[in-house]
Each structure stands twice: as C-alpha cells, then as structure tokens.
C-alpha positions as CSV (number, residue, x, y, z in Angstrom):
1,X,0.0,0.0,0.0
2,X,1.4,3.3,-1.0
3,X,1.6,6.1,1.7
4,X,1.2,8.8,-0.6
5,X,-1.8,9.1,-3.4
6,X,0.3,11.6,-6.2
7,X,3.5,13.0,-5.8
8,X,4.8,15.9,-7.6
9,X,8.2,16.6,-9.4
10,X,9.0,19.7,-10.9
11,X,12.4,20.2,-13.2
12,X,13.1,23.5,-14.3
13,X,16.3,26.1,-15.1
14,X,16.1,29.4,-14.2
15,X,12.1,30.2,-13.7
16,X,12.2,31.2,-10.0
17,X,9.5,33.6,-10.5
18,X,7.4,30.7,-12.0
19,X,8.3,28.2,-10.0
20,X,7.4,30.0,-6.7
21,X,4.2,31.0,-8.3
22,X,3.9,27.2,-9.6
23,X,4.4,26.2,-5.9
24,X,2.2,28.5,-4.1
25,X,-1.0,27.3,-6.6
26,X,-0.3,23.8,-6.4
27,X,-0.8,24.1,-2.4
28,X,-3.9,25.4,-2.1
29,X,-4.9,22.0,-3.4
30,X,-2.1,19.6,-2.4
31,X,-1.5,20.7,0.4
32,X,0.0,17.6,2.2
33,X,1.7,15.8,-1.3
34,X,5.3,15.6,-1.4
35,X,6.9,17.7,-4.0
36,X,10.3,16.7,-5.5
37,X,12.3,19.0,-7.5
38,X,15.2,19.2,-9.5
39,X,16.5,22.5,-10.9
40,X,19.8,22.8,-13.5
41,X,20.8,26.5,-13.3
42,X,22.8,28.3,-10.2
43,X,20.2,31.0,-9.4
44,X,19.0,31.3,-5.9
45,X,16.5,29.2,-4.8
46,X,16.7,29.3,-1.1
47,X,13.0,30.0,-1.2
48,X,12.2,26.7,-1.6
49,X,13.0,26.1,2.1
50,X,9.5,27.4,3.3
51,X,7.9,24.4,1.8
52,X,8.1,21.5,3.8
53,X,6.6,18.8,2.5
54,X,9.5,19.4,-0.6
55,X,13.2,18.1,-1.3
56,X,14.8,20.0,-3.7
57,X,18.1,19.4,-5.6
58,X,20.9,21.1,-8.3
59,X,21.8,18.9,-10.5
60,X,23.6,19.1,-14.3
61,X,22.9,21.0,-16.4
62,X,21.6,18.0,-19.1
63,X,19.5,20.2,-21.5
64,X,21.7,23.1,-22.3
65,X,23.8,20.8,-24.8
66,X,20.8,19.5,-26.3
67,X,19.2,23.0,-27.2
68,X,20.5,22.8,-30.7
69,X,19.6,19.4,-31.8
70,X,18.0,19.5,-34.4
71,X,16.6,17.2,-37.3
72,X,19.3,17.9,-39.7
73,X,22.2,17.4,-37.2
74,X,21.0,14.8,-34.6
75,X,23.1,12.0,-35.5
76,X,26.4,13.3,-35.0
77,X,29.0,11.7,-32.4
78,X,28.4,14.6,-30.3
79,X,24.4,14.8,-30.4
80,X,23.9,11.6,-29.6
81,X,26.2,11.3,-26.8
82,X,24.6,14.6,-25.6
83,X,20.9,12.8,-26.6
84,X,21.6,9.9,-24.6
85,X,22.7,11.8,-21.5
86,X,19.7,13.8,-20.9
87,X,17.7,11.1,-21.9
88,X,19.0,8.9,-19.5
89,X,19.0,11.6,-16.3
90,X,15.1,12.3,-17.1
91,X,14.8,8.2,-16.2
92,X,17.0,8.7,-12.9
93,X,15.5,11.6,-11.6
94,X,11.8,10.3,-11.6
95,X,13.0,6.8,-10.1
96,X,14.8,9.0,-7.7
97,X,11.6,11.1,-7.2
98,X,9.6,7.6,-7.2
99,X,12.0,6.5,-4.2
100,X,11.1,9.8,-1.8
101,X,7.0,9.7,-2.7
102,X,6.3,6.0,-2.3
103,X,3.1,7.3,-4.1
104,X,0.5,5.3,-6.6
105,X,0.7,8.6,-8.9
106,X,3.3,11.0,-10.1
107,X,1.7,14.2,-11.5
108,X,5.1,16.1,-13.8
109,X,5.3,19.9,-13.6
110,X,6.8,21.8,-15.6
111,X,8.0,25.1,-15.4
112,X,5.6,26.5,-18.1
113,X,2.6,24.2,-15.8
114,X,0.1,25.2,-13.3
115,X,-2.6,23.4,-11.1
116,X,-4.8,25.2,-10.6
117,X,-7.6,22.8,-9.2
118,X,-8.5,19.0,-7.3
119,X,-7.2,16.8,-10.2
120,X,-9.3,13.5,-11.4
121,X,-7.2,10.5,-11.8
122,X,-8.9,7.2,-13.3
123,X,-8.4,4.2,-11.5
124,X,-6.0,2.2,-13.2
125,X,-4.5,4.4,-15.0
126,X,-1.7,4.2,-16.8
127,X,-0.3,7.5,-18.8
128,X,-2.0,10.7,-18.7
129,X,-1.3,13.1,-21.5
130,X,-3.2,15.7,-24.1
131,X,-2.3,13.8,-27.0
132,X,-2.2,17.0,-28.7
133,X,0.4,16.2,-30.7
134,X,-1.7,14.1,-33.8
135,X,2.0,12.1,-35.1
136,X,4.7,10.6,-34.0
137,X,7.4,8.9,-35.7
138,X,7.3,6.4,-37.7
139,X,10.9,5.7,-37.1
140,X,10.9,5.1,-33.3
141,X,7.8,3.2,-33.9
142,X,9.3,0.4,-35.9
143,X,12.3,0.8,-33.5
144,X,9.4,0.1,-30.4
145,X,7.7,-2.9,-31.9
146,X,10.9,-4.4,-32.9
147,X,11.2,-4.1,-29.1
148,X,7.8,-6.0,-27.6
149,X,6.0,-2.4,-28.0
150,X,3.1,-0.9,-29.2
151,X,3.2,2.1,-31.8
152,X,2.6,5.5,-30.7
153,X,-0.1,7.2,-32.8
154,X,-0.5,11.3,-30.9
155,X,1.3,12.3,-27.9
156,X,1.4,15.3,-25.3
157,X,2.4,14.1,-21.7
158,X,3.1,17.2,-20.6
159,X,2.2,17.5,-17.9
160,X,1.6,14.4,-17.4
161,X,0.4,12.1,-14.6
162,X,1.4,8.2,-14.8
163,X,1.3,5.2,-12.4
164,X,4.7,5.0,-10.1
165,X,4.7,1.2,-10.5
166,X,4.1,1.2,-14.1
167,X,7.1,4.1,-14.8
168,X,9.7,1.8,-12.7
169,X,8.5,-1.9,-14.8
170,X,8.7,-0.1,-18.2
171,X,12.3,1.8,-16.6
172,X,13.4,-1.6,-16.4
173,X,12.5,-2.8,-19.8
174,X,14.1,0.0,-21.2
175,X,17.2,0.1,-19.6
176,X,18.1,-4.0,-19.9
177,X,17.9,-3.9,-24.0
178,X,21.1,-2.6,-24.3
179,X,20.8,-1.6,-27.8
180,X,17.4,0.4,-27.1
181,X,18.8,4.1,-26.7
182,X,21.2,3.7,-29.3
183,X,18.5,2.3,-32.0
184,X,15.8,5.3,-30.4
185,X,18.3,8.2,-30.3
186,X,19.1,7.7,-34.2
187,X,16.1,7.2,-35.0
188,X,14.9,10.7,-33.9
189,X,16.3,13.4,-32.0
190,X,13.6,14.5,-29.5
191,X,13.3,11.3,-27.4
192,X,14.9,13.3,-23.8
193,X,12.0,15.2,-24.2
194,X,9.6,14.3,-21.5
195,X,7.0,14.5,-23.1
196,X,7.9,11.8,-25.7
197,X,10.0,9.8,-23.8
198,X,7.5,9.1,-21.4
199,X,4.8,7.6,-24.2
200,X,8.0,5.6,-25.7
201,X,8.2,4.2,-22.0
202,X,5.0,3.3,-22.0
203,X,4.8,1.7,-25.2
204,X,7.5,-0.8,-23.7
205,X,4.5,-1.7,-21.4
206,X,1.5,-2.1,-24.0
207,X,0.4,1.0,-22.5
208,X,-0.8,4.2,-24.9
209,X,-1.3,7.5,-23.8
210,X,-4.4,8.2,-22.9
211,X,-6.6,11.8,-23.2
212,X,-6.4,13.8,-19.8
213,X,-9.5,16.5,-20.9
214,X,-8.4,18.2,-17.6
215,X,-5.2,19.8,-19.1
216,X,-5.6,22.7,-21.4
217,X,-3.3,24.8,-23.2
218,X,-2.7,28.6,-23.2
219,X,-1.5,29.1,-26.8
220,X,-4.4,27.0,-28.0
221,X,-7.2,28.2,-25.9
222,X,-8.1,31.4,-26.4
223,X,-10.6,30.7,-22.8
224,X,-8.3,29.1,-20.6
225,X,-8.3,31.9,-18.4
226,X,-12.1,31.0,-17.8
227,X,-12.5,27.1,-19.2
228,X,-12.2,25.5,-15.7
229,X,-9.5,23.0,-16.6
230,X,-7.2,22.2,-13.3
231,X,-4.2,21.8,-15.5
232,X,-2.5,24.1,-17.8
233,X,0.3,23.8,-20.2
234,X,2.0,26.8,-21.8
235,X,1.8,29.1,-19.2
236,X,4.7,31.2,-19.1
237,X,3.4,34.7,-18.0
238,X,6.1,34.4,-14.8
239,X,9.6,33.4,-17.1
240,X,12.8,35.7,-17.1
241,X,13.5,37.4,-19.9
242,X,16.7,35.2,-21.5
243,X,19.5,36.8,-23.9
244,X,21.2,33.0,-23.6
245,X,20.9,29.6,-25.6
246,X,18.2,29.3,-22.7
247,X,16.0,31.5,-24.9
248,X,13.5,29.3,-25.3
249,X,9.5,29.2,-24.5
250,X,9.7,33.6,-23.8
251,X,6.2,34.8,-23.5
C-alpha cells in the first residue's frame, strides 16, 4: 500500500518567478503531497525552504547541450552522446523522485505548468497526456515494436500524470535492452524530451497515452483563463527574460 496518493516533481532552469508562483498554486490544493524537484541552473532558490513537504536538488545542467539538436544534425558523435545523457537523467531523476513519494501517482510539472484545481485520476491508469500532438514517428515506432511495444499514434504528456509502478517496470525494460537508446536516439532526435520519452516508456508496457481532458493549453485556448480545466500547459506569464541559448519558451 502506497503512503502517498500523487507525488509531484517539478524540473526546471532558471524560472524562480514561476516556479514560486507554480508552488504556491499547487498548495492550495495539495497541500499535504510531497513535492520533489530538481532544478539545473545556479540561481537562488533558497525560497524553496519554506515548503516542507518538498526536497529540492541542483543537478547538471543536461539540457543546455541539447538546445541545438535539431533534425538535420541529430546523429552526429556529439548529439547523440549529448541525446543519450539527458535522456537517460530524465529516467533517474523520476526513479529517484519515485523512491522519496512511495506514491501510486506521479503528477510532472513543468515550469511553463500550473494546477490550478483538485485533479481526477482514473483508477487504473496508466499515462495521462493531451495527446495534442496528432504524429509521431514512424521511425521510433518500428524501433518500439521491434522491441515487444506498441506504436505511438499522438502524444502530449506534458504535464503528465502516470502510475509510479508502471514508470519503474517499463524503466526496467528499457534500460536491460542494451541496444534500445542507441537504435531510439538515431532514429529521432527529441526522445529526452519528457514528453515523448515518457509515451515511448510506456509503449515498452502495452500501455498508450491516454486523453487527460483536464489539461488545457494557453496558446491554443483562447478561454483558458475562464474554461475550468485544473491543468494548464504553456503558461509562461512568470519566465525571465533570456538573452542566452536558454532563450527558449519567452512569452
């Protein structure tokens, strides 16, 4: 029995002003769930020691060398090495967050997320996604059933909410075919992204992403300030302004 219903983990870079706003949402709701968060940049974030039901860690900066990856360039020595890394530290830090929630459900924030209301998950379930994104490639797909999975048709597991249990078996599947990542990371560059990776674990497990029609988005809902949906995606009204390679997702 699980002491925990949903645990939260939130990774981010710089977004302090986000993330504090992030937090303070999140907890009028959640008051009690454990919050485990990972951040990759050196700004200050001493504020996070007001929340105590939280651990919060720095750890490398994984992303920064993957900013650049593109389609054209993706299967270079270098990319793929970099590919692989930050691939492969997305799948430590939720076992590691799995480890401190010993919860049935794992709800992952983003910086660019907000709760903003009670949150319905459906017994048994597996992934939790949007599925906004109508494709996926064909490429990782043969890669997948060549591997025991199932094709991915849409995807959009951001922010997602999966089953603890189920992330650790299809962890495990992943990580004991040796020559998964290599045959996944040429097969398309964008796999670190959590929001992909997470529907490719899945697969391993006969397990599709499955439509969350609490999430909505900002850039694609004209109403979300008023369309009652708990979770959002794309809101990014709190980020720094960025001059850096970390100039990404600006409002």
């Amino acid at each position: 029995m699980k002491k925990n219903k949903l645990g939260i983990f939130m990774t981010f870079f710089d977004e302090t002003k986000a993330i504090k706003y992030a937090i303070s949402s999140l907890r009028r709701f959640y008051p009690e769930s454990p919050l485990y968060i990972v951040y990759e940049s050196d700004e200050d974030f001493s504020f996070l020691k007001k929340d105590t039901n939280n651990v919060y860690y720095k750890v490398d900066d994984t992303m920064g060398s993957v900013l650049g990856i593109n389609d054209q360039n993706f299967r270079t020595e270098k990319n793929q090495k970099n590919i692989k890394i930050a691939t492969l530290a997305v799948i430590e830090r939720v076992s590691k967050a799995i480890e401190y929630f010993d919860s049935e459900y794992i709800l992952q924030h983003c910086p660019d997320s907000l709760i903003r209301g009670k949150l319905t998950i459906p017994e048994n379930t597996g992934l939790l996604g949007s599925r906004v994104n109508q494709y996926f490639s064909d490429d990782v797909n043969k890669v997948l059933i060549k591997y025991g999975g199932i094709p991915i048709t849409a995807f959009g597991a951001v922010p997602a909410i999966y089953n603890s249990d189920d992330f650790l078996k299809a962890k495990n599947i992943f990580l004991k075919n040796e020559t998964l990542l290599d045959e996944l990371c040429n097969a398309w560059y964008p796999i670190f992204s959590h929001d992909i990776l997470l529907p490719i674990l899945f697969s391993l497990i006969g397990k599709m992403e499955t439509f969350n029609p609490e999430i909505t988005e900002c850039g694609r809902n004209p109403n979300w300030t008023n369309s009652g949906h708990p979770l959002l995606h794309q809101f990014r009204f709190n980020y720094p302004h960025r001059t850096s390679k970390y100039k990404v997702n600006e409002n």
